[in-house]
C-alpha positions as CSV (number, residue, x, y, z in Angstrom):
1,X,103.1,98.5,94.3
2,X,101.8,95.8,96.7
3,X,98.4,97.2,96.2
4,X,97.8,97.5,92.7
5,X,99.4,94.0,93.1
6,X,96.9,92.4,95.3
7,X,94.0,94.5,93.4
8,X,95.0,92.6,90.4
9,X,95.1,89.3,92.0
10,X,91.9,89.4,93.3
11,X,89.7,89.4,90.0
12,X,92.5,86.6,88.8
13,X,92.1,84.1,91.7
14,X,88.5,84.3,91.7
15,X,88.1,83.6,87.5
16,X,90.8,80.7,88.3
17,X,89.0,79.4,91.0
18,X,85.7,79.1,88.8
19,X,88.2,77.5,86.1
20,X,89.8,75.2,88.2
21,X,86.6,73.3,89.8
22,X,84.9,73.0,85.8
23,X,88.9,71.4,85.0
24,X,88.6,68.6,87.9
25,X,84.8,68.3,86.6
26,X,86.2,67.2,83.7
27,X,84.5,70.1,81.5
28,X,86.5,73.2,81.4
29,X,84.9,76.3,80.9
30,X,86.4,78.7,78.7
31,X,84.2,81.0,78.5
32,X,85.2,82.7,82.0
33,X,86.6,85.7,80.1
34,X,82.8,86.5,78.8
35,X,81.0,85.6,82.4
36,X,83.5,88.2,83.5
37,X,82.3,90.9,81.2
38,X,78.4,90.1,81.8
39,X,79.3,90.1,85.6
40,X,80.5,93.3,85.3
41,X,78.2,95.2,83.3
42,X,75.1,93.4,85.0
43,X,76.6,95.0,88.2
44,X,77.0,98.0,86.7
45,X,72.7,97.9,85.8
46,X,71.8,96.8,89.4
47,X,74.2,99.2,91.1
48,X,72.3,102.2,89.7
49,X,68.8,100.0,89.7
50,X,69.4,99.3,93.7
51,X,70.3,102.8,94.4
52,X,74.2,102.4,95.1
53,X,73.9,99.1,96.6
54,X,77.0,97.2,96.4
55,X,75.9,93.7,97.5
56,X,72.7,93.7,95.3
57,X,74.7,94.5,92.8
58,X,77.3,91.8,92.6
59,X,74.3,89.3,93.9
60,X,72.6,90.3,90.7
61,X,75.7,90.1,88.2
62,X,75.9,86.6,90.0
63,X,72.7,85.4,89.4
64,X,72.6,86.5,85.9
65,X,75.6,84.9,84.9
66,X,74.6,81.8,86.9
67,X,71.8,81.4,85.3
68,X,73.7,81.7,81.8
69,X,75.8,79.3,82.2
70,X,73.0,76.9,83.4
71,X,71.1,77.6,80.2
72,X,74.6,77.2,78.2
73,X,75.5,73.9,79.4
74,X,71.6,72.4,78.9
75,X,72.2,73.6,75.2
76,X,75.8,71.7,75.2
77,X,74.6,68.9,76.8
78,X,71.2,68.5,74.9
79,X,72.6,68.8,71.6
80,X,76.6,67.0,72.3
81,X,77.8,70.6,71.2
82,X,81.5,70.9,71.3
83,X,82.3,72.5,74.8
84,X,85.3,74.6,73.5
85,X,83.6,76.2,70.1
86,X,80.6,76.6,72.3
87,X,82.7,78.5,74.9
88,X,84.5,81.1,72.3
89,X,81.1,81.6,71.1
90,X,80.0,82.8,74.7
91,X,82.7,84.8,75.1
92,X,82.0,87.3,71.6
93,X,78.1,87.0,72.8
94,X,78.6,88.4,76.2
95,X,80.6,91.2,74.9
96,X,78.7,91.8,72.0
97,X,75.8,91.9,74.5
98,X,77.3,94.3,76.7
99,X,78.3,96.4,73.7
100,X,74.6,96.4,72.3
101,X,73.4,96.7,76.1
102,X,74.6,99.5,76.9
103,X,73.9,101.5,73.6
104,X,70.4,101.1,74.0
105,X,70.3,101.6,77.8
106,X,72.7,104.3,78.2
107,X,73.0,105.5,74.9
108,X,77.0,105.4,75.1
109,X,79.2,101.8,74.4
110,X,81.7,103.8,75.9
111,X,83.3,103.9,79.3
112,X,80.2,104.1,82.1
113,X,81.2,105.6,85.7
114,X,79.7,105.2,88.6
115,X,78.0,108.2,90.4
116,X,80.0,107.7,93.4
117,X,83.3,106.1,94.9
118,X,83.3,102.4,95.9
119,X,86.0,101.5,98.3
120,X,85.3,97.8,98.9
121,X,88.6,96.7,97.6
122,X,89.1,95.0,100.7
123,X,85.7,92.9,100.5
124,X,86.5,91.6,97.3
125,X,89.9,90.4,98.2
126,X,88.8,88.9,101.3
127,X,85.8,86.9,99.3
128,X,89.0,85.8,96.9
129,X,91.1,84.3,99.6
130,X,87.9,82.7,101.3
131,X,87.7,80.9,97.8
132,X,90.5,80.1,97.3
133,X,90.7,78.1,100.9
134,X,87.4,76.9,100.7
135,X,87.5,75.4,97.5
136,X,91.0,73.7,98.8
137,X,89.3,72.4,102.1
138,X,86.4,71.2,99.8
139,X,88.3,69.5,97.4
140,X,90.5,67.7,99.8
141,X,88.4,66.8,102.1
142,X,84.4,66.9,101.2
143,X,82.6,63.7,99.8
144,X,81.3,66.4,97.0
145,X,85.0,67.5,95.8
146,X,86.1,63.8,95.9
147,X,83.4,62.8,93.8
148,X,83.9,66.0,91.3
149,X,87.0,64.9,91.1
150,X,86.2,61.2,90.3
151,X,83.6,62.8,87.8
152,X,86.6,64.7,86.4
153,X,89.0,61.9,86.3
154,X,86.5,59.2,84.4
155,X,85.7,61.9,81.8
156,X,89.6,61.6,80.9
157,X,90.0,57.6,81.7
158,X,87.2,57.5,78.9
159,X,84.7,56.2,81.3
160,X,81.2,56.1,79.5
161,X,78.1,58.1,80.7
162,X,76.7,54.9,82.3
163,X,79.1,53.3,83.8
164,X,79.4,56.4,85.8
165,X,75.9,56.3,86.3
166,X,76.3,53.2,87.7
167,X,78.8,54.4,89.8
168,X,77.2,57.0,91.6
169,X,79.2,59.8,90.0
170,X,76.6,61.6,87.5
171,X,78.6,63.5,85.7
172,X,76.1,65.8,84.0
173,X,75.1,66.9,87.6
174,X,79.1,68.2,88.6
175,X,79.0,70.0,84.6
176,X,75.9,71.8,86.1
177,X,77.2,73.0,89.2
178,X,80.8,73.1,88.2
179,X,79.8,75.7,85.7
180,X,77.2,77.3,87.7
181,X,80.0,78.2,90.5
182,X,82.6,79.2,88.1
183,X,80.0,81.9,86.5
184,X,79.9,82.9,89.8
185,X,82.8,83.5,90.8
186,X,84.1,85.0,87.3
187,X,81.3,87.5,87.6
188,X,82.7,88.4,91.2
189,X,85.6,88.9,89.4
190,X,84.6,91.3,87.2
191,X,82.4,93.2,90.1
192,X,85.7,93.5,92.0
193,X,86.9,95.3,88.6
194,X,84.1,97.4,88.3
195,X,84.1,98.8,91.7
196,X,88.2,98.6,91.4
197,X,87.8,101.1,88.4
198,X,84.9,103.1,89.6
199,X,83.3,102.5,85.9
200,X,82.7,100.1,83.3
201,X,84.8,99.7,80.4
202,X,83.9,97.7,77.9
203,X,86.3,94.7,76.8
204,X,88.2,95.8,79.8
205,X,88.9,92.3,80.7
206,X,92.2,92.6,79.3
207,X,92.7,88.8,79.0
208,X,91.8,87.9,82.5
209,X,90.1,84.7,81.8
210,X,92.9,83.7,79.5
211,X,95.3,84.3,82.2
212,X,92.8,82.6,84.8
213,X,92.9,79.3,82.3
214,X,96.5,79.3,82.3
215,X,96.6,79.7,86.2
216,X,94.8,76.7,86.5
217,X,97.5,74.6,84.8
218,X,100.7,76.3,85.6
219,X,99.2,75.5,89.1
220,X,98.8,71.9,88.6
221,X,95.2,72.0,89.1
222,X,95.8,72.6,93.1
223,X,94.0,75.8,94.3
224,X,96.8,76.9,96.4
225,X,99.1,76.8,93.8
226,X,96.7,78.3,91.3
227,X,96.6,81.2,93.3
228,X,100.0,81.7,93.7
229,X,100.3,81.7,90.1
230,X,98.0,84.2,89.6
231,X,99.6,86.2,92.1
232,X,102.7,85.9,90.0
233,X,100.5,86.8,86.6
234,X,99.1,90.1,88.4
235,X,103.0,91.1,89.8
236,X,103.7,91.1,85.7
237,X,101.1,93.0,85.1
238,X,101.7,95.9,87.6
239,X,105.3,95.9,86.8
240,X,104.8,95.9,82.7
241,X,102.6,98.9,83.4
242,X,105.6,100.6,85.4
243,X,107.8,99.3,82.5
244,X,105.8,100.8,79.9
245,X,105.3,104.0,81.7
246,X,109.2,103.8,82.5
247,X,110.3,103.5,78.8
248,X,107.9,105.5,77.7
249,X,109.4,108.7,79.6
250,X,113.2,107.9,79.3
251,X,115.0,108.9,76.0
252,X,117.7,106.0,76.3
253,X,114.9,103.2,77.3
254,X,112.2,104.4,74.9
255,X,114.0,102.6,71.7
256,X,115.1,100.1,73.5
257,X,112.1,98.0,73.3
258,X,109.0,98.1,70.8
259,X,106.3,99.6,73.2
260,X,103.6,97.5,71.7
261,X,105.6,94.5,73.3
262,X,105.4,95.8,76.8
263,X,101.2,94.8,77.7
264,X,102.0,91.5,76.9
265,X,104.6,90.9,79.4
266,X,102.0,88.8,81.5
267,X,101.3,86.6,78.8
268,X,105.1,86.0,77.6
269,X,105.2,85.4,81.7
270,X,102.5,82.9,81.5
271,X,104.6,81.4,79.6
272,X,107.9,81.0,80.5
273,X,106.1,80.3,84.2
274,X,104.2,77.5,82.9
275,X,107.5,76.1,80.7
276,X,109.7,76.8,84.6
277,X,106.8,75.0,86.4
278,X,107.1,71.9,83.9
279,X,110.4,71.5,83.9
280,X,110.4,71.3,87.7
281,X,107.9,68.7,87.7
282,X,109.6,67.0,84.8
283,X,107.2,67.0,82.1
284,X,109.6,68.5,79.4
285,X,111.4,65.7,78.7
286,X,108.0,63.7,78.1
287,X,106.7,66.5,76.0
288,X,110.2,66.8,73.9
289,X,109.8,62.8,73.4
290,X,106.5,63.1,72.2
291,X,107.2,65.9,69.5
292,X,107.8,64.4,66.0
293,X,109.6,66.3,63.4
C-alpha cells in the first residue's frame, strides 16, 4: 500500500511543482495535464529511438515539452491571448497529438508497451523529492525565487508592465522560464508514469494535472505543503482503487455505493481537503461574506 502510494505521489509532486513556480510567477499554467501526456509519449519515441535508454528518453520528452511551452507562451504573449483558454486548448492538442502520433507511427492509438521492464521507480521519486526541496530552498532563499515571487505578486497588485520594468522585475522573462521549468517537470511526470506502467496509454493522465493545480492551492502556494497535499491526493487514489475493487467483489458492499462514484474519490477529496485547509486558515468566513444570494 505504501508503494503504490509513493508511486502515485511522485508524478503528482512533480506536475505541482511545475504548477506552483508558473502560480508565484503570476501566470499559472494549466495546461500541465497536456505537457504530461507529450512527456510521456515523447519518452515513449526516444526510449525505443535510443535503444532502451532511460535518461535520453526522459531528457528528450523534456526538451520537447520545454520547447512547447516556450513557443506557447511567445504566441500568448505576442498576441495578449488569454492564458487560461490558451491553456485548455494545449491540453486537447497534446492529446490529440499523441492520439494522431502514434497512429501514424505505430499504427495503433492504443496502449504501446515497452519491449522490456523499467525498474527506476526509485529514480523518479528521488528527482521528485529533490524538487520539491530545491524549489523550497530556491524560493526562500535565492535572489531569483524572491524576485519570481515579486514578479508574481505585482501581476496581482495590478502593477503595469513598465513599472515593473522599471523595477528590475521583467516579468515576461519569469513567464518564460516559469513555464519552461514547469514543462519540465510535468513531462518528468509523465516519464515516471510511463516507466511506472511499463507502456503508454493514451489519456492515461487520469486528471493528474487537475489534481496538481489543486495541490498547489490546498497547499497555500508553499512547496512543502504542496507536496504533502499531493501525498494526501495519491493516498485517495490507492485506497479508492482498493475500494472499488473491495465493493466490487462483496455482495453486501457492491449496492451500497454507485461504482461509477468510486474513481472520483480523489477529486471529492480535493475537495473537502481544500474546504478543511480553508477553514483552518480562516478563509471561509471571508468567502461566506462575500457570497450574495
Amino acid at each position: 500500500m505504501i508503494t503504490l502510494i509513493i508511486s502515485g505521489w511522485t508524478p503528482l509532486a512533480l506536475a505541482s511543482m511545475g504548477a506552483l513556480w508558473t502560480e508565484l510567477a503570476g501566470c499559472l499554467c494549466v495546461c500541465i495535464e497536456g505537457f504530461i501526456a507529450l512527456g510521456a509519449f515523447v519518452s515513449y519515441i526516444a526510449y525505443i529511438f535510443f535503444a532502451a535508454n532511460m535518461a535520453a528518453a526522459v531528457f528528450s520528452g523534456a526538451v520537447f515539452c520545454a520547447l512547447c511551452a516556450l513557443a506557447l507562451v511567445f504566441i500568448i504573449w505576442k498576441l495578449r491571448l488569454n492564458i487560461f483558454v490558451s491553456g485548455l486548448a494545449f491540453n486537447l492538442i497534446a492529446e490529440g497529438f499523441c492520439a494522431i502520433a502514434s497512429r501514424r507511427i505505430f499504427g495503433s492509438a492504443g496502449v504501446l508497451r515497452l519491449d522490456a521492464a523499467v525498474h527506476a521507480h526509485g529514480v523518479f521519486t528521488s528527482t521528485a523529492v529533490c524538487a520539491v526541496v530545491l524549489s523550497a530552498a530556491a524560493l526562500r532563499w535565492t535572489l531569483a525565487g524572491r524576485r519570481l515571487r515579486a514578479a508574481g505578486l505585482s501581476a496581482g497588485t495590478g502593477l503595469t508592465l513598465e513599472a515593473a520594468r522599471e523595477s528590475a522585475l521583467s516579468p515576461e522573462r519569469y513567464f518564460f522560464v516559469s513555464w519552461a521549468l514547469a514543462a519540465v517537470l510535468a513531462s518528468t511526470a509523465g516519464s515516471a508514469m510511463l516507466f511506472r506502467l511499463g507502456a503508454y496509454v493514451p489519456y492515461g493522465t487520469a486528471g493528474r494535472g487537475w489534481l496538481a493545480l489543486a495541490a498547489v492551492f490546498m497547499g497555500f502556494k508553499k512547496p512543502v505543503i504542496t507536496a504533502a497535499a499531493a501525498l494526501a491526493f495519491a493516498a485517495a487514489s490507492v485506497l479508492s482503487s482498493s475500494v472499488t475493487g473491495t465493493f466490487a467483489i462483496s455482495p453486501p458492499f457492491s449496492t451500497a455505493l454507485p461504482l461509477p462514484l468510486l474513481p472520483a474519490l480523489p477529486f471529492i477529496a480535493a475537495l473537502a481537503l481544500y474546504v478543511l485547509s480553508c477553514a483552518a486558515a480562516g478563509y471561509l468566513p471571508s468567502l461566506f461574506k462575500s457570497i450574495r444570494f
